[in-house]
N, C-alpha and C positions, 0 to 999 in steps of 0.2 A: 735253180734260179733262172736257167733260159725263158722259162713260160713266163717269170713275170717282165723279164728284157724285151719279151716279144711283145709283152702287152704295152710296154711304152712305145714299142718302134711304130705298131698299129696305129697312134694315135699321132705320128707325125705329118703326115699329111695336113690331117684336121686343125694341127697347128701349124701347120706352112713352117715349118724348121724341118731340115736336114740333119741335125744333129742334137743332144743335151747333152748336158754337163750335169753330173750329178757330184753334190760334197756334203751336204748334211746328214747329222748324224743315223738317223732313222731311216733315212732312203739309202744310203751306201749300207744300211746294214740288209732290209729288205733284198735289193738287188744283188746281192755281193754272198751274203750270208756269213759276212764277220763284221760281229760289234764291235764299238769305239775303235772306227777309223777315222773319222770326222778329223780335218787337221795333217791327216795323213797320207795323201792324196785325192785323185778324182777318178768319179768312173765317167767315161767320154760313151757315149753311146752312139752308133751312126745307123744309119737304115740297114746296114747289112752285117755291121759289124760292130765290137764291143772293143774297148781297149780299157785296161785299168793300170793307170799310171799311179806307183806309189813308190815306197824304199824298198832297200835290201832286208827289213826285217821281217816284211810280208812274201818275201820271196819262194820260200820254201812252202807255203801256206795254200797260194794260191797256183802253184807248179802246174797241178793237176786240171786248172780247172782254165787256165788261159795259155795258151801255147806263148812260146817265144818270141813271136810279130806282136802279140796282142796284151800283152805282158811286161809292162816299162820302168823298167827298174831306175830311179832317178832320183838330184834332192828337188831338182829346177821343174817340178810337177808341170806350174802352168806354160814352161815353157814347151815342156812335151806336147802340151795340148795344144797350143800354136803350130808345132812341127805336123802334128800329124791332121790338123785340119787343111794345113798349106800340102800336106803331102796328096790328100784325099782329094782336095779340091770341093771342100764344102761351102756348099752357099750361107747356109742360115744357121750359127750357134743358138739352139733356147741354153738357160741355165734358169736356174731357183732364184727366185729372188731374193732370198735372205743371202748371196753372195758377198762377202765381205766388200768393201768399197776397193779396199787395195787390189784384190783379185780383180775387182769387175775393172781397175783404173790398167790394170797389168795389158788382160786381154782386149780394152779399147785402143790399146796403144799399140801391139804388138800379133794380133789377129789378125789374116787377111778374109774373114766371113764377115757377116754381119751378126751382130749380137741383140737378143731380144730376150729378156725379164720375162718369166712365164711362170705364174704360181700354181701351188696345185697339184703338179701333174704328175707326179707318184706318188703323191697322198691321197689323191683319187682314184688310184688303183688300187691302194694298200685299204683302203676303206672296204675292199669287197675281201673279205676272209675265205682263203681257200678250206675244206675240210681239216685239214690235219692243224691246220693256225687256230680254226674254232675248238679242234678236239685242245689243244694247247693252253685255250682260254678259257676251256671249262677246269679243265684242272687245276689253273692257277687260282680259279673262281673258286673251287673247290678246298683250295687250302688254305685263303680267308676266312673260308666257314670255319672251318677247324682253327685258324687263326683267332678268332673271337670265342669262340666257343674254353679255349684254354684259359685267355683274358678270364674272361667272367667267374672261370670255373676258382680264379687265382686272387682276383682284385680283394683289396679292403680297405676301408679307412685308415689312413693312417702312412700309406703306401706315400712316395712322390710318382707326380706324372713319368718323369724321366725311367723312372724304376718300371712302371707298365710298360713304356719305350724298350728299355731293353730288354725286356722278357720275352715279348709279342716277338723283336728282333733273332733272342737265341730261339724261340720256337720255329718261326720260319723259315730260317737255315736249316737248323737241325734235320728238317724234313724239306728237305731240298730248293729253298729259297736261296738265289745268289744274291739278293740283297734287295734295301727298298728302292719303287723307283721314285721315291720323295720323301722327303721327310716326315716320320710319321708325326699326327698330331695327336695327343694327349693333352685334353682340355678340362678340368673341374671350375665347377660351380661359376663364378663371375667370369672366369677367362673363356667359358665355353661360350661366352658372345663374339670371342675374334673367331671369324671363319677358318683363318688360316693360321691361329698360332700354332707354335711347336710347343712339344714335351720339357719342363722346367722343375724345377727345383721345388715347386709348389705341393704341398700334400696335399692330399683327396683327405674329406673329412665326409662325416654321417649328412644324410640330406641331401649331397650333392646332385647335380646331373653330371656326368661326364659322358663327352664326346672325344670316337678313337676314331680316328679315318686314315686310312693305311692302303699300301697298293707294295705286293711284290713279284721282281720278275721270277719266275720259272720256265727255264728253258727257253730263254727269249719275251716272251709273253708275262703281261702285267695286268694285275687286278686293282680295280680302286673300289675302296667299302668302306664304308660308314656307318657305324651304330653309336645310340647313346644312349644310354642306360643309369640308374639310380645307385646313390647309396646308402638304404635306408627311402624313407617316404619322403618324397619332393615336393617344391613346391607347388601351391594348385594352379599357379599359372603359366607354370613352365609345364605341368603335367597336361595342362590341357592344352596349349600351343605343341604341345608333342602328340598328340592327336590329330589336329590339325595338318600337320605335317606328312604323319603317317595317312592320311586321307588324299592329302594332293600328290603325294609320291605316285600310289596305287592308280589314281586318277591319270596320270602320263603314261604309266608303264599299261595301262588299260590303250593307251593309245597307239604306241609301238608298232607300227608295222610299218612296210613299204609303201613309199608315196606318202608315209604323213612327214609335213612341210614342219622342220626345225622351230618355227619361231610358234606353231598353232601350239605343237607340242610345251612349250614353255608358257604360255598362255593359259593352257588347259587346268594348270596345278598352279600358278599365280593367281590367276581368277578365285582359284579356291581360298587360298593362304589370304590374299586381299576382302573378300566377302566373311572371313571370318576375326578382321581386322590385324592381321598384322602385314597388310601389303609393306608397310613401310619397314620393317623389321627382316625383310627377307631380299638380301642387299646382293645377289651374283645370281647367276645365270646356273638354268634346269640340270646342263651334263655336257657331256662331250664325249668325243668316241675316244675306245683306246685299243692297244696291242700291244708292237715292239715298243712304242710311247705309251708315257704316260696322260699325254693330251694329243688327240688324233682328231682328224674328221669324224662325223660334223660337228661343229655346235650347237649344242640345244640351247639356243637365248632367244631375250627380244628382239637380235636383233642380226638372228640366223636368217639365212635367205637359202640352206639347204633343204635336199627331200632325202628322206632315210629307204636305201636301198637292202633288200636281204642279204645273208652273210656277212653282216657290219656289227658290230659289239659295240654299245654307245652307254653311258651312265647315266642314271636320271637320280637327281642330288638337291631339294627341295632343302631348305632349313630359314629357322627363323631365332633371332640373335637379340637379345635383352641388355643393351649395356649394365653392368652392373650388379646386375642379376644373374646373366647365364644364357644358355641358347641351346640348340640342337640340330642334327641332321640327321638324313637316314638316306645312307647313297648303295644302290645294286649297280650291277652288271647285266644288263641283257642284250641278247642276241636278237636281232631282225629275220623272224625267218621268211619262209617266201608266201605263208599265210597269217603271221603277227608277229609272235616273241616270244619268247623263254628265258626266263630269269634265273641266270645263271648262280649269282649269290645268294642262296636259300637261308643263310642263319633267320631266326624270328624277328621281325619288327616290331613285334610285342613293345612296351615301357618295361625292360626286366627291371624290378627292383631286389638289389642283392643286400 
């Protein structure tokens, strides 16, 4: 974990801060390397030196890895962080800006630095995926595959969504999934028009489309995928707006490399899905990057102002939604490499009809 502490210390200067404060949940886990601490103290970072201030239940956890000065065993978290910035004699606190207001009302009162809101600034580091994080996110990529490939091999009419829910659930445990990093969704026929509903009570019948979008971690690391597939022969205009779809996907993921600018990339496969009329029926944004989260830098929208850097793993997540009728998505994983991209989630984007 030093290499990525050093890669925020690097960057203090550039932000004119002497110090951050880090508490959310996916940056304390990056830097630290233990999940869900979020809540449970802060890591204080300073130009030379690191201090993590938490309880006695992380004590034994972290023995090894922060000596005794640097190592704060406490309940009064933010008040440590006052001691040891008044101790150090720090000029400029940054902190995240999603800082709780009582925390940020704490250290205005009670901080003798100055304090300054800075977004970003380990989610811009966590955005460049070292080797061993990409090898992490292929294999999580890898057991989506296998995750859909069971679905399908299992699905029938007749089934409830909920019932495909916990199937897909005891398979990806089984083979080493600690659990999802969302709720999964299982969609048939008219409710596959909500993008985001969950798995219900609802049975799959013959004819249907149904959409499964799923994301789990493995050893840290999270996959999000998306297929949607038939039961029985569909309708012809859900069949062909699944065409459609599957055309402007490939159309973005054609586009994927370093230096192309978030918003072109969402443009590229809108223009499509719009010129083949269902601009209007395709209501959220292209993808977004992911990892130890489930939603990471960058955003692929209209109305991203990022450029996709190599070693980044980003989603590209096209669909087009019918009230009433039904809808569909088809969402991969790909990786940025340093001369395009490699799609990580290889199941078939085919229309399988089962």
């Amino acid at each position: 974990m030093s290499g990525r502490i050093e890669r925020l210390q690097a960057r203090f200067d550039q932000l004119k801060i002497d110090a951050f404060l880090v508490s959310s949940e996916g940056n304390l886990h990056y830097l630290t390397g233990m999940a869900d601490m979020a809540g449970d103290g802060y890591l204080l970072v300073l130009a030379k030196s690191v201090y993590l201030i938490t309880d006695a239940r992380y004590q034994t956890a972290f023995a090894a890895q922060f000596d005794k000065d640097h190592l704060i065993i406490t309940r009064d978290y933010l008040g440590a962080v006052c001691d040891v910035i008044a101790d150090q004699q720090t000029g400029v606190l940054g902190f995240e800006d999603d800082l709780p207001y009582t925390a940020y009302s704490f250290l205005d009162e009670n901080l003798v630095s100055d304090l300054v809101a800075i977004p970003n600034v380990v989610e811009q580091i966590r955005m460049v995926k070292s080797a061993d994080e990409i090898d992490q996110l292929r294999a999580t990529a890898k057991l989506a595959d296998a995750g859909f490939e069971y679905i399908t091999s299992i699905v029938r009419p007749g089934m409830r969504e909920i019932d495909v829910s916990n199937l897909l659930d005891a398979f990806m445990r089984t083979h080493g999934a600690s659990g999802p990093s969302f709720t999964t969704i299982v969609l048939g026929g008219a409710r596959a028009a909500l993008p985001h509903g969950t798995a219900s009570q609802a049975l799959l019948t013959a004819g249907q489309l149904v959409t499964l979008d799923f994301g789990y971690f493995l050893n840290g690391y999270t996959s999000d995928m998306t297929r949607t597939f038939a039961l029985g022969q569909p309708n012809q205009k859900l069949a062909a707006a699944y065409e459609t779809v599957k055309m402007a996907q490939q159309a973005v993921i054609d586009q994927v490399k370093p230096g192309a600018l978030s918003a072109d990339l969402d443009g590229v496969g809108r223009r499509l899905i719009t010129e083949a009329g269902y601009g209007d029926a395709f209501n959220h944004g292209m993808g977004h990057g992911i990892g130890l989260e489930i939603h990471e830098g960058p955003l692929i929208s209209t109305r991203g102002d990022e450029t996709l850097v190599s070693n980044s793993v980003v989603t590209v997540e096209p669909g087009v939604y019918f009230p009433g009728l039904g809808g569909m998505r088809i969402e991969d994983d790909v990786l940025v490499t340093e001369t395009g991209h490699e799609r990580l989630t290889t199941a078939t984007r085919d229309l399988l009809i089962l």
